[in-house]
C-alpha angles and dihedrals in degrees: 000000000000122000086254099053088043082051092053095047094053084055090057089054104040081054094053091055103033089050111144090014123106085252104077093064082053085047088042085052095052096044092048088049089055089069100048132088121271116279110220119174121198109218139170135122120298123289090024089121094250095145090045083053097052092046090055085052095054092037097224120085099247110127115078120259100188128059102270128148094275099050084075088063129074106246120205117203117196136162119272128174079234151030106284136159118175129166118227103210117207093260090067095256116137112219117185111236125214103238122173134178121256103186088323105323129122118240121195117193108203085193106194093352114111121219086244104060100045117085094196144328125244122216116192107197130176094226122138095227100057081061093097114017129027116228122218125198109204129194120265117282120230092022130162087243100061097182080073096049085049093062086054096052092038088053098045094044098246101137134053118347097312120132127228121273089199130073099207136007129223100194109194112199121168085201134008107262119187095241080060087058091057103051082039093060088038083061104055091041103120082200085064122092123238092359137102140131086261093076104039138064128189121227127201100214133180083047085158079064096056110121102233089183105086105028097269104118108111100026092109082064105038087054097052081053094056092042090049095050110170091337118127091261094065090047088044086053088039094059093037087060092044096052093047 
Protein backbone atom coordinates (compact mmCIF):
# COMPACT_ATOMS: atom_id res chain seq x y z
CA UNK A 1 0.00 0.00 0.00
CA UNK A 2 1.47 3.32 -1.00
CA UNK A 3 1.69 6.54 1.73
CA UNK A 4 -1.03 7.97 -0.14
CA UNK A 5 -3.44 5.02 -0.04
CA UNK A 6 -2.42 4.54 4.13
CA UNK A 7 -3.26 8.37 4.17
CA UNK A 8 -6.35 7.85 2.72
CA UNK A 9 -7.24 5.16 4.90
CA UNK A 10 -6.53 7.14 8.05
CA UNK A 11 -9.18 9.85 6.46
CA UNK A 12 -11.71 7.26 6.32
CA UNK A 13 -11.16 6.60 9.99
CA UNK A 14 -10.72 10.06 11.47
CA UNK A 15 -14.33 10.62 9.55
CA UNK A 16 -15.84 7.85 11.08
CA UNK A 17 -15.03 9.17 14.47
CA UNK A 18 -15.24 13.13 13.94
CA UNK A 19 -18.72 12.64 12.24
CA UNK A 20 -21.21 15.72 13.14
CA UNK A 21 -17.79 18.06 14.64
CA UNK A 22 -16.34 20.85 12.83
CA UNK A 23 -13.19 18.31 12.18
CA UNK A 24 -14.43 15.95 9.42
CA UNK A 25 -14.79 19.24 6.40
CA UNK A 26 -10.85 19.96 7.56
CA UNK A 27 -10.29 15.51 7.03
CA UNK A 28 -12.61 15.80 3.49
CA UNK A 29 -10.37 18.42 2.59
CA UNK A 30 -7.24 16.41 3.14
CA UNK A 31 -8.37 13.53 1.58
CA UNK A 32 -9.60 15.52 -1.41
CA UNK A 33 -6.38 17.16 -1.48
CA UNK A 34 -4.66 13.58 -1.71
CA UNK A 35 -6.05 13.19 -5.14
CA UNK A 36 -5.13 16.41 -6.58
CA UNK A 37 -2.05 17.60 -8.36
CA UNK A 38 1.02 19.13 -6.33
CA UNK A 39 0.68 22.79 -5.30
CA UNK A 40 3.73 24.44 -5.68
CA UNK A 41 3.86 28.47 -5.06
CA UNK A 42 6.55 30.46 -6.30
CA UNK A 43 7.45 33.24 -3.63
CA UNK A 44 10.25 35.93 -2.99
CA UNK A 45 10.31 39.73 -2.54
CA UNK A 46 9.24 41.78 -5.07
CA UNK A 47 11.15 42.24 -8.20
CA UNK A 48 12.91 38.70 -7.65
CA UNK A 49 11.48 37.51 -11.06
CA UNK A 50 9.10 35.13 -9.52
CA UNK A 51 6.26 35.67 -12.17
CA UNK A 52 9.00 35.46 -15.12
CA UNK A 53 9.89 32.16 -13.42
CA UNK A 54 6.25 30.69 -13.35
CA UNK A 55 5.63 31.66 -16.87
CA UNK A 56 8.81 29.71 -17.96
CA UNK A 57 7.37 26.88 -16.08
CA UNK A 58 4.16 26.94 -17.81
CA UNK A 59 5.79 27.83 -21.04
CA UNK A 60 3.22 30.60 -22.13
CA UNK A 61 3.63 34.34 -20.83
CA UNK A 62 0.50 34.54 -18.58
CA UNK A 63 1.49 35.74 -15.02
CA UNK A 64 2.04 39.26 -14.74
CA UNK A 65 5.44 40.59 -14.72
CA UNK A 66 4.69 44.29 -13.88
CA UNK A 67 2.97 45.63 -10.84
CA UNK A 68 -0.41 45.64 -11.83
CA UNK A 69 -3.43 45.10 -9.75
CA UNK A 70 -3.27 41.42 -9.98
CA UNK A 71 -0.02 40.99 -9.13
CA UNK A 72 -1.37 41.82 -5.25
CA UNK A 73 -3.40 38.85 -5.45
CA UNK A 74 -2.26 34.96 -5.23
CA UNK A 75 -2.93 33.48 -8.61
CA UNK A 76 -3.51 29.86 -8.99
CA UNK A 77 -2.85 28.36 -12.39
CA UNK A 78 -4.33 24.76 -13.11
CA UNK A 79 -5.00 22.87 -15.89
CA UNK A 80 -8.66 23.29 -17.74
CA UNK A 81 -9.82 21.72 -21.00
CA UNK A 82 -10.58 25.78 -21.74
CA UNK A 83 -9.83 29.29 -21.27
CA UNK A 84 -11.01 30.10 -18.20
CA UNK A 85 -10.31 32.97 -15.54
CA UNK A 86 -12.74 33.11 -12.10
CA UNK A 87 -12.15 35.13 -8.75
CA UNK A 88 -12.56 33.52 -5.89
CA UNK A 89 -13.87 36.74 -3.15
CA UNK A 90 -13.15 36.30 0.44
CA UNK A 91 -16.82 35.08 1.24
CA UNK A 92 -16.20 31.89 -0.80
CA UNK A 93 -18.45 33.14 -4.12
CA UNK A 94 -16.88 32.39 -7.68
CA UNK A 95 -17.40 34.99 -9.88
CA UNK A 96 -16.06 34.40 -13.98
CA UNK A 97 -13.66 37.15 -15.01
CA UNK A 98 -13.37 38.73 -18.73
CA UNK A 99 -9.01 38.01 -19.84
CA UNK A 100 -7.72 38.71 -23.13
CA UNK A 101 -4.05 38.43 -24.86
CA UNK A 102 -1.97 41.41 -25.44
CA UNK A 103 1.28 39.91 -27.56
CA UNK A 104 1.05 36.82 -25.42
CA UNK A 105 0.10 38.03 -22.01
CA UNK A 106 -2.28 37.31 -20.37
CA UNK A 107 -4.83 40.30 -19.29
CA UNK A 108 -7.42 39.79 -16.50
CA UNK A 109 -9.97 42.28 -16.21
CA UNK A 110 -11.45 42.18 -12.29
CA UNK A 111 -14.48 44.51 -13.75
CA UNK A 112 -16.25 45.91 -10.70
CA UNK A 113 -14.07 43.47 -8.01
CA UNK A 114 -11.67 45.37 -5.82
CA UNK A 115 -8.18 43.91 -4.99
CA UNK A 116 -9.34 43.82 -1.53
CA UNK A 117 -12.37 41.58 -1.66
CA UNK A 118 -11.04 38.85 -3.76
CA UNK A 119 -8.94 35.87 -1.88
CA UNK A 120 -7.26 34.45 -5.29
CA UNK A 121 -7.81 33.97 -9.04
CA UNK A 122 -8.01 30.97 -10.63
CA UNK A 123 -6.65 30.43 -14.08
CA UNK A 124 -7.65 27.21 -15.80
CA UNK A 125 -5.12 26.68 -18.85
CA UNK A 126 -4.83 23.93 -21.16
CA UNK A 127 -1.08 23.74 -20.83
CA UNK A 128 0.72 20.42 -20.57
CA UNK A 129 2.66 21.35 -17.90
CA UNK A 130 -0.04 22.34 -15.41
CA UNK A 131 -1.06 18.21 -15.96
CA UNK A 132 0.56 17.29 -13.24
CA UNK A 133 1.47 20.48 -10.57
CA UNK A 134 -0.46 23.91 -10.08
CA UNK A 135 1.49 26.79 -10.05
CA UNK A 136 0.76 29.57 -7.84
CA UNK A 137 2.10 33.13 -8.30
CA UNK A 138 2.13 34.99 -4.69
CA UNK A 139 2.54 38.62 -3.95
CA UNK A 140 5.95 40.00 -3.09
CA UNK A 141 7.24 39.41 0.41
CA UNK A 142 8.57 42.24 2.43
CA UNK A 143 6.58 44.92 0.27
CA UNK A 144 5.71 48.51 1.07
CA UNK A 145 2.22 47.51 0.96
CA UNK A 146 2.16 44.91 3.76
CA UNK A 147 -1.59 43.86 3.38
CA UNK A 148 -0.07 42.11 0.13
CA UNK A 149 2.72 40.47 1.81
CA UNK A 150 0.12 39.30 4.25
CA UNK A 151 -1.79 37.30 1.57
CA UNK A 152 1.64 35.58 0.81
CA UNK A 153 2.43 34.53 4.52
CA UNK A 154 -1.13 33.68 5.20
CA UNK A 155 -1.01 31.32 1.95
CA UNK A 156 2.27 29.67 2.64
CA UNK A 157 1.44 29.08 6.51
CA UNK A 158 4.07 31.39 8.00
CA UNK A 159 2.07 33.11 10.70
CA UNK A 160 0.15 32.00 13.24
CA UNK A 161 -0.93 28.18 13.25
CA UNK A 162 -2.10 28.00 9.57
CA UNK A 163 -1.11 25.59 7.65
CA UNK A 164 0.24 25.85 4.35
CA UNK A 165 -1.99 25.94 1.34
CA UNK A 166 1.09 24.95 -0.84
CA UNK A 167 2.98 21.56 -1.15
CA UNK A 168 5.98 22.70 -2.04
CA UNK A 169 7.70 26.22 -2.37
CA UNK A 170 9.80 27.42 -4.92
CA UNK A 171 11.41 31.00 -2.95
CA UNK A 172 13.37 33.48 -5.91
CA UNK A 173 15.79 36.01 -4.26
CA UNK A 174 18.72 38.32 -6.71
CA UNK A 175 20.72 38.78 -3.23
CA UNK A 176 20.36 37.40 0.09
CA UNK A 177 18.37 40.06 2.26
CA UNK A 178 18.00 39.56 5.47
CA UNK A 179 14.11 39.41 5.32
CA UNK A 180 15.02 36.42 2.91
CA UNK A 181 16.84 34.93 5.72
CA UNK A 182 14.11 34.99 7.61
CA UNK A 183 11.40 33.29 5.35
CA UNK A 184 14.29 31.07 4.44
CA UNK A 185 14.83 29.83 8.32
CA UNK A 186 10.66 29.82 8.75
CA UNK A 187 10.80 27.51 6.33
CA UNK A 188 13.08 24.97 7.65
CA UNK A 189 11.49 25.30 11.12
CA UNK A 190 10.15 21.73 11.78
CA UNK A 191 7.50 23.99 14.84
CA UNK A 192 6.11 25.59 12.02
CA UNK A 193 3.26 24.35 10.43
CA UNK A 194 3.19 23.44 7.08
CA UNK A 195 6.88 24.48 6.59
CA UNK A 196 10.47 22.61 6.31
CA UNK A 197 13.30 22.57 4.33
CA UNK A 198 11.75 19.42 2.67
CA UNK A 199 9.20 21.49 0.61
CA UNK A 200 11.17 24.57 -0.44
CA UNK A 201 13.86 25.30 -2.36
CA UNK A 202 15.64 28.51 -2.66
CA UNK A 203 16.64 30.15 -6.52
CA UNK A 204 19.21 32.59 -7.25
CA UNK A 205 17.26 34.78 -10.50
CA UNK A 206 18.37 37.82 -12.69
CA UNK A 207 21.78 35.71 -13.00
CA UNK A 208 22.35 37.77 -16.19
CA UNK A 209 22.48 40.82 -13.27
CA UNK A 210 25.17 39.31 -11.31
CA UNK A 211 28.18 41.76 -11.12
CA UNK A 212 31.47 39.25 -12.51
CA UNK A 213 34.31 42.68 -11.76
CA UNK A 214 35.22 42.43 -8.24
CA UNK A 215 34.94 39.22 -7.53
CA UNK A 216 31.22 39.30 -6.39
CA UNK A 217 29.46 36.98 -8.87
CA UNK A 218 28.45 34.05 -7.09
CA UNK A 219 28.10 35.47 -3.50
CA UNK A 220 23.63 35.19 -3.65
CA UNK A 221 24.32 31.82 -3.87
CA UNK A 222 27.43 31.26 -1.40
CA UNK A 223 25.44 32.85 1.12
CA UNK A 224 22.10 30.50 0.65
CA UNK A 225 24.65 27.77 1.12
CA UNK A 226 25.88 29.18 4.58
CA UNK A 227 22.35 29.92 5.69
CA UNK A 228 21.43 26.77 4.74
CA UNK A 229 24.57 24.84 6.85
CA UNK A 230 23.93 20.68 6.89
CA UNK A 231 20.03 21.19 6.28
CA UNK A 232 18.46 19.36 3.43
CA UNK A 233 18.64 22.15 1.49
CA UNK A 234 22.81 22.21 1.45
CA UNK A 235 22.85 18.61 0.65
CA UNK A 236 19.78 19.35 -2.14
CA UNK A 237 22.13 22.04 -3.56
CA UNK A 238 24.91 19.76 -3.00
CA UNK A 239 23.28 16.72 -5.53
CA UNK A 240 21.90 19.25 -8.00
CA UNK A 241 25.53 20.46 -8.50
CA UNK A 242 26.74 17.17 -8.66
CA UNK A 243 24.19 15.89 -11.50
CA UNK A 244 24.88 19.36 -13.95
Amino acid sequence: MSLTDTLRTECDTFLTELTGTPGASEVRAVKARLDEPIRIAVAGRVKAGKSTLLNALIGERLAATDAGECTRIPTWYRHGDSYKVVAVRRDGEPKELQFSRDDGKLEIDLGFLAVEDIERIDVEWPAESLRDAVLIDTPGLASLDDRASVRTRDLLGLDGDRASEADAVLYCLRHLHKSDAEYLGAFMDRSVAGASAANAVALVTRADEMVHAGGRDGHAVLAVLDLAGDSDLHRWSSVRERRC
